[in-house]
Structure formats: C-alpha cells, structure tokens
N, C-alpha and C positions, 0 to 999 in steps of 0.2 A: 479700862486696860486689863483691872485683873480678869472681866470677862473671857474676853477674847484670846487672851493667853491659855487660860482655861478649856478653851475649845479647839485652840492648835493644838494642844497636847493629846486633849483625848484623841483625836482625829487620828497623830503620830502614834499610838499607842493601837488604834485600830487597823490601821495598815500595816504596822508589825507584827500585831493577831493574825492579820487575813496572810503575811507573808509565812507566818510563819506554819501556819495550817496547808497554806497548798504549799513549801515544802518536805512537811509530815507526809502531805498525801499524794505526792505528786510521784508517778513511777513512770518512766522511761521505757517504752519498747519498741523494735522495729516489728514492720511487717511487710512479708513480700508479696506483695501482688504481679500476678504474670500478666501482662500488657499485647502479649503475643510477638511476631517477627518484625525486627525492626524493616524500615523503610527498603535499605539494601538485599534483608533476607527476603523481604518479598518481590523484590525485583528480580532476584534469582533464587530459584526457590535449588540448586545445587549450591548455596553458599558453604552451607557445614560439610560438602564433599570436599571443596577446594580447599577450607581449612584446615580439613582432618588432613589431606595429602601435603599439605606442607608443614601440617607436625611431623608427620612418619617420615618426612625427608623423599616425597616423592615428585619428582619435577613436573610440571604442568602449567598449561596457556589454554586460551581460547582463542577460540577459528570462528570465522563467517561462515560458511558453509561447504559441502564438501568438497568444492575444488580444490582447498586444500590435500586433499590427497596426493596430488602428482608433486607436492613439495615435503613428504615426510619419507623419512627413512626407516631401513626393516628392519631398524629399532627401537623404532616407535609405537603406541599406543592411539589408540581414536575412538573416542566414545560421543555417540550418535543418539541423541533423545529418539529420533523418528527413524525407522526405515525407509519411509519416503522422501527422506533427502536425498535417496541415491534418487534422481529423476529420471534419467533413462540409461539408455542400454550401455551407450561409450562413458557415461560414468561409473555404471557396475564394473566394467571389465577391467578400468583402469584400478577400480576397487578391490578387485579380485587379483588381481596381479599383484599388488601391494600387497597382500594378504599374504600371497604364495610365497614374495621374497621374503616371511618370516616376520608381515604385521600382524599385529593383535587389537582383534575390533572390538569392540563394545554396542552393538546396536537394541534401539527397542523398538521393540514392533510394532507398529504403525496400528493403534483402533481403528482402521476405517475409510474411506475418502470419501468424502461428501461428491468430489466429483467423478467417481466411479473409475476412476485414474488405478494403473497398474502399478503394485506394489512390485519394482526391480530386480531388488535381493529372494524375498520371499518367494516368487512365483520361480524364481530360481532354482532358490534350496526348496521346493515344494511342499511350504507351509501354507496353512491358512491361520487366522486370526479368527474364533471364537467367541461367543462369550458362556463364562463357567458358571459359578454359581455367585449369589450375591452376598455378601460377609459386612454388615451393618458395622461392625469395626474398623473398617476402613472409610468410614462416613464421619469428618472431621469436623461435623457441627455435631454427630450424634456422640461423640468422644469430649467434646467440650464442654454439653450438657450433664451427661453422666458421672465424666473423671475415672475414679476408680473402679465402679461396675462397670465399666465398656467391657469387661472380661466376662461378663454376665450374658452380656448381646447374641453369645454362640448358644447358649443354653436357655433363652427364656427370647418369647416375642418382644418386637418393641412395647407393644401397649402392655405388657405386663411389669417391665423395665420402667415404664413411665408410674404408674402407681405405686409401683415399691418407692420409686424417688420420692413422690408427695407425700406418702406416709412418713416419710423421714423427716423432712422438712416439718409435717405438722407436729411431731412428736420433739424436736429440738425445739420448736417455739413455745410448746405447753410445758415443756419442762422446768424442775425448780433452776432458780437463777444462782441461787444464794449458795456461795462455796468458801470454804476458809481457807486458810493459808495454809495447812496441810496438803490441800487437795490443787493450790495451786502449785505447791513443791513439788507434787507427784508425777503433776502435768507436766511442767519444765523438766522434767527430769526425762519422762516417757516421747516428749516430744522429738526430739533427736532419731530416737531408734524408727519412732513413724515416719520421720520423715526419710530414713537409709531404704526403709521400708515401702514408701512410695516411689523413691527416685528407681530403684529396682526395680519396682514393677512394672514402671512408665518402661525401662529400657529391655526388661526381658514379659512381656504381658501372660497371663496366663494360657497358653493355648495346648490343646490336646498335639501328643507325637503323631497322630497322621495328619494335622495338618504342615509340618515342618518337614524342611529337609535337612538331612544331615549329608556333608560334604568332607570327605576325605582328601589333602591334598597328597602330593608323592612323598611331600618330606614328614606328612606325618599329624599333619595339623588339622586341627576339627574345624568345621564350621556349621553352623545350625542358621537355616533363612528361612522370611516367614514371607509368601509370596500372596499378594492376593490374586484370590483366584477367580475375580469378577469375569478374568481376559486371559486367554491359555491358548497354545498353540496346538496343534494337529498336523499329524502326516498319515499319510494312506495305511503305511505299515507300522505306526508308531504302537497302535495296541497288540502289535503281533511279535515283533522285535526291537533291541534297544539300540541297533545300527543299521546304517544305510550308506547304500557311495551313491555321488553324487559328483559326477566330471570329475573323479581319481580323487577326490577326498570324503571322508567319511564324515558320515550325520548322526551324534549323537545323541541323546535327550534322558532328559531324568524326568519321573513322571508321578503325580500323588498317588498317597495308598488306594487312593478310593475310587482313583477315576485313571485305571491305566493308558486310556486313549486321548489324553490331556498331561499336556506340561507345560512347564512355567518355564523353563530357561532348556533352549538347545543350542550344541555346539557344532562346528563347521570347520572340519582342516583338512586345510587344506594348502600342498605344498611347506613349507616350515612356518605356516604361521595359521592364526585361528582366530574365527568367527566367534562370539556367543551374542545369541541372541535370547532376548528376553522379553516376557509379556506383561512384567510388572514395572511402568515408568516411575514407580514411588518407591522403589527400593532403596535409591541412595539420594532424596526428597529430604527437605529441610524437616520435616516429619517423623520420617519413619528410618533416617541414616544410622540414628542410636542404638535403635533396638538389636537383640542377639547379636548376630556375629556379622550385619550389614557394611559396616564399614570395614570392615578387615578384610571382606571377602573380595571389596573391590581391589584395598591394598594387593592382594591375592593374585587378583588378574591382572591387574598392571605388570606386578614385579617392579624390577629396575629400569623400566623406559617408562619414557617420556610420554605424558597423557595427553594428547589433543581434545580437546571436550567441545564439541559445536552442540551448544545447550539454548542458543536463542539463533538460530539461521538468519541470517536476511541478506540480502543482493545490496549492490550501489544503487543507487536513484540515477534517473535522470542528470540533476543539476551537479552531482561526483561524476560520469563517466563523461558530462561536457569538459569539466574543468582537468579532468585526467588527460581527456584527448582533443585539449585544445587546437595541440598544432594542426593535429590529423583532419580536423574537422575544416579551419579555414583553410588547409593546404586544397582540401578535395572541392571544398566549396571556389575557391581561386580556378582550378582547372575546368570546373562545371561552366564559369562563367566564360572563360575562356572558349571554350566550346560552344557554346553557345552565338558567341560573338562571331567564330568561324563561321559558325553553320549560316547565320541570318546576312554574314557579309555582300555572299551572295545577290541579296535583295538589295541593297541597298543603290539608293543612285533617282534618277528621273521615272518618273514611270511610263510604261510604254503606252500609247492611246490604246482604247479598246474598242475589239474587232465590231464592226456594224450589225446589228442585227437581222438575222437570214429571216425572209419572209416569203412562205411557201404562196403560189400561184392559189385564182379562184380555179383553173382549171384542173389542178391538180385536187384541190379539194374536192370538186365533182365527183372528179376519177375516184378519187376511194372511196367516197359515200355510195359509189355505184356498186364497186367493187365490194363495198362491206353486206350492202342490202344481197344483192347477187350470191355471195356465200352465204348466206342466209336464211333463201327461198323464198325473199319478200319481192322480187323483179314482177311476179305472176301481178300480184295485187298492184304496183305501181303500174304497169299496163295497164289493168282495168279500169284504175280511177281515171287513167287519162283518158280511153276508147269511147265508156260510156256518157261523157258531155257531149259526143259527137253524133254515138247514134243517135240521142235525143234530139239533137238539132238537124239531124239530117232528114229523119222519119217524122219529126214531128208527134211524136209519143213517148211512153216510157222507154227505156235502155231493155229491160227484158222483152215488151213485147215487140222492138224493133228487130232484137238477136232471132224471134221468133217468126220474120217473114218469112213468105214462101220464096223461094230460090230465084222467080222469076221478076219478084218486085228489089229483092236484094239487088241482084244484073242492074235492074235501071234505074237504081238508086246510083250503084256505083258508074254507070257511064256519067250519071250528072256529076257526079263528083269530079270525075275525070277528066271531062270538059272543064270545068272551073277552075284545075288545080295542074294542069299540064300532068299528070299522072296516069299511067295506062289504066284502064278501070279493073286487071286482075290484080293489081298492085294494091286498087282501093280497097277492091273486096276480101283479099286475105290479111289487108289490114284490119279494115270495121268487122269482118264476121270470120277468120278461121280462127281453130283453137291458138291460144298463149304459144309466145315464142318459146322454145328451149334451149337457144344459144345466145350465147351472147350475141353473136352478129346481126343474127335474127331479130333479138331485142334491140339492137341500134337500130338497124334497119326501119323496121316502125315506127319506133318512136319518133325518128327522123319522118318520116309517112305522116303520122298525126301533126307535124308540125305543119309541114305543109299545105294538111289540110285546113290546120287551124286560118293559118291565116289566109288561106284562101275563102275561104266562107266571109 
C-alpha cells in the first residue's frame, strides 16, 4: 500500500512540474495568414466596388444586359465591363440617346473578338484597341511571388528578380536563430510601423510620375490613377490633337508621357451627358480598386446617380422565355393546329378511284422511232440494211457486186421482179439500185416497195 501511494504521488508532483513548465514557457500569439478572395469575391471580381459605393452612400444594382438601357433615366449611371455588349446598331443608337438626355456611361473596351465581330460603340467613336507595352506588375501570380519587390519588376528583368529572391531565402535560412528577449521587444515594437508601412505600399506601389495620371476635377480635387498599359486606345488624330467632334459631341482623351499616340481612358459628350471609356478592365477589380485614388475616381464619375453595373451579362435560356411565354406559346401552337385542320379538311372523306392508266399505241411508237431516226440522219442506213438482203437474193451474189451490174442485166432483173410482185419493173429498179431516198415520202414509199417484194419472193 505504502508503495503504491508512493508512486501516485510522485506521478501528481510530476504532472504539476510538466504543468507547471509549459505555463512558464508557454506564450500566446496570433498570426495572419492571407487565404486570398473569399468564394463571393471571386465570383465577382467588382465586389469591393459595390461595397466601397455603398459606404460613400452611392446607390447601385445590377442588370443583365444592356437592354436595360431603354429602362434608366437621364439620371442615371451604367457601367459596361465590355464594349461589346452594345451588339449592334439599334442598341448603339438607343445607347446614345440615353447618353444625350444626360446619361453617364462607364464602358471598357472590348480586347478583341475571337469572332472578328464589329465593335458598335468604338468603330463609332473611331477608336481602335491596341496592345501597349507589357508591365510584369500587373501579372498577379508574379505579385504573389514576390510581395514587396513587385515594385522592383519596372527596374530589374524577371530572372534577375528571381535570384535576388533566392538569395534571400538562403540567407534567412543560414542565419543565427538564437535571439533574446531584447531583440524580441524590439521586434514587437518595430512590427506595427512595418506593417503601416506595407499596408501603404500595397495601396500606393512605388511607381515612377510618367507612368501615372494626374486628374483634376472642376471642384478642385486631385486624383492620381495607375493604368495598365498592356491595352490603350488610339484615334487617327489622337497624337496630333487633344479633341475631336464626332456627330456634334466632342472626343477627348488624356494620353502617357511617353507615348503620346496612346491612351488609357477617353471621353465622349455628347448632348448633356458623357461617355468614358477605358482600356484598363482592372481598374476598379477586387485587386487593384485600393490602390491611389481608384476608388474615389469612380465615386467621381458616378457623382449622385444611380450606378447600373452589368459586370457578368447573360440572356434568358430557353426553359425562362418558355415559362415567361407560356401563354403566347400554346395560344400560337392552338391556332397552328387549327389551321391546319382547315387546310387538310378539304381532303377528307372517300377517296375518289384513280384514273386508268393511258397506254400509247405500237403504231405510234413506230412513228417516233421513225421520226427520231429520221432527225438523225440514220433513215440512209436503215434503207440499206433492208435493200441489200434483196439484191443478194435477187442476183444471186454479193450486195456490192450486184449494185455493180451493167444497166442491161439490172432491166431484166427488175422485170422478173415485176412479174412476181405485181410491181411496174421502174418501180423495182429505183427501188433495188437508184441512190437513198431524201424525203420522207420517198422513204415510205420504198420501204413499202421492199415489202412487197419481200414477200413476194
């Protein structure tokens, strides 16, 4: 007994050492890890627009697509991910009308059509879509790799960007590990200001002044936007002047320092209301909405109406415009059948016998086969094949050298013939020896002749 009591004790005495040790050493910290966009933000990748406009107090919905036009007012707002949602012509115009009573559009210009399809708006306002130069910054696997050198990207190649990273990496791993409690005070303490100091940078990045634009509004307010310039717009005159009319409203454009025949965002007014259009889709992007003055500048253009945003387009389906037009559908389907029924009434009943089949004469068929040979120029040859069984049998030799007697023995061939066949013997002989008929009469004629003589022999 006194064993075992012995052994509960020490045992309790050593779980209160071990408890008592990892609360000595036991220290408490959080840490954040970034996970990226949740499920919602990437399903719309404008979600921190729609929530930035409902902190600023600015009212806003979304639309299907841009039929919604012919139902907003010219105090509204409409912002367009694609140009190519105007699809053709009677939806430009009704576009542009709205515009004129003093709407304000928001469109982005269309990269492209795979099916070589006419961009509406654009071939309007007489832009085309480019592409500018390439800015490895806006490459959002090479910004996730990097982090805080993505500011590096403009001044140094990638692959030089890559080896300074690994250098770094191998130089934290070889380093001493071993820190005291001084140098973690220092840390905690320095930590804060890095991190005001990161959050900053992510939202203003380091970029040189000709890549930025600077924006004056009328009341007086700055804006600074950072556009990429993968994709930029062009007009005929764009590197020669900074306006143009275009059907009584004029064409704006603001343009980089460096490339004055390229720009990132142009405007269009026209009537009391205005166009802009833009080349950069990732401006106000769950990405890049933070950064400088992106989000204020949309506030900007909105103002005080109401924002229609058509950010994911799509039409009804088949199985929505059945069930929308149900009625319409068996009403038209009821009259089809109905017609129908009129139309085959007609037919209905007993059927009537059907007519006997016409069946042409052997004599008529003679007759064409003459008549067909005869157009032809085959009548000569059926002659002959009939003549010469005759004179072989009459001369008793071949056919040519009977054609071949003298005149004298032909005569008394043909009386015998004559004699045998009731036939005058001139009859016989311009039958068996003058040249081929040339008329038809002619040709009956004889042939009728060989008959007779046929069967008179």
């Amino acid at each position: 007994m006194k064993v075992s009591r012995l052994a509960i004790a020490i045992t309790l005495l050593l779980a209160a050492a071990a408890a008592a040790l990892f609360l000595f050493f036991f220290e408490r910290y959080s840490e954040q890890v970034d996970r990226g966009f949740g499920p919602e933000a990437r399903r719309n990748r404008f979600l921190a627009a729609e929530q930035f406009l409902t902190d600023v107090g600015i009212p806003h919905r979304r639309a299907d697509n841009i039929a919604v036009v012919g139902e907003l007012g010219q105090d509204d707002a409409l912002f367009l991910t694609s140009s190519s949602q105007i699809y053709n012509a009677e939806r430009l115009q009704q576009f542009l009308h709205w515009v004129e009573q003093g709407g304000e559009a928001i469109v982005v210009a269309s990269g492209g059509n795979a099916d070589h399809e006419r961009d509406q708006l654009l071939d309007y306002l007489g832009l085309a879509v480019t592409r500018g130069e390439i800015d490895l910054y806006f490459n959002q696997q090479v910004r996730e790799v990097f982090g805080e050198q993505a500011a590096d990207i403009r001044t140094k190649t990638l692959s030089e960007l890559m080896r300074e990273h690994n250098r770094r990496i191998d130089r934290g791993q070889g380093a001493d590990r071993e820190t005291d409690v001084d140098a973690d005070e220092a840390f905690a303490e320095e930590k804060p200001a890095e991190e005001k100091l990161e959050e900053e940078s992510r939202r203003n990045p380091e970029v040189d002044d000709d890549r930025l634009l600077f924006f004056t509004s009328d009341s007086g307010a700055g804006y600074t936007l950072f556009f990429n310039p993968v994709q930029v717009l062009t007009h005929e005159l764009m590197a020669e002047e900074y306006a143009t009319e275009v059907d009584g409203g004029y064409l704006r454009w603001v343009r980089f320092a460096n490339y004055p025949d390229q720009s990132p965002m142009v405007q269009f007014e026209r009537g009391r209301g205005r166009v802009t259009v833009l080349a950069d889709v990732g401006l106000w992007q769950n990405e890049r909405i933070g950064e400088f003055d992106h989000a204020y500048f949309l506030a900007h253009l909105v103002g005080e109406r109401e924002l229609v945003m058509i950010t994911r387009p799509h039409f009804d389906g088949l199985s929505t415009l059945a069930r929308r037009y149900a009625t319409e559908f068996f009403l038209a389907g009821f009259l089809a059948l109905l017609a129908w029924v009129a139309n085959r009434s007609r037919r209905f009943g007993p059927l009537r016998p059907s007519p006997p089949a016409e069946r042409r004469s052997l004599l008529e068929h003679i007759r064409a086969c003459g008549q067909f040979y005869w157009r032809s120029d085959r009548a000569q040859a059926l002659f002959e094949s009939a003549r010469r069984p005759l004179l072989q049998k009459i001369s008793g030799q071949p056919a040519e050298i009977a054609r071949a007697l003298p005149p004298a023995r032909q005569r008394e061939l043909a009386e015998a013939v004559a004699a045998r066949s009731g036939l005058a013997s001139s009859e016989v002989f311009n039958t068996l020896w003058e040249a081929t008929p040339r008329s038809e009469q002619d040709f009956t004629a004889r042939m009728r002749s060989i008959q007779i003589i046929e069967a008179a022999l």
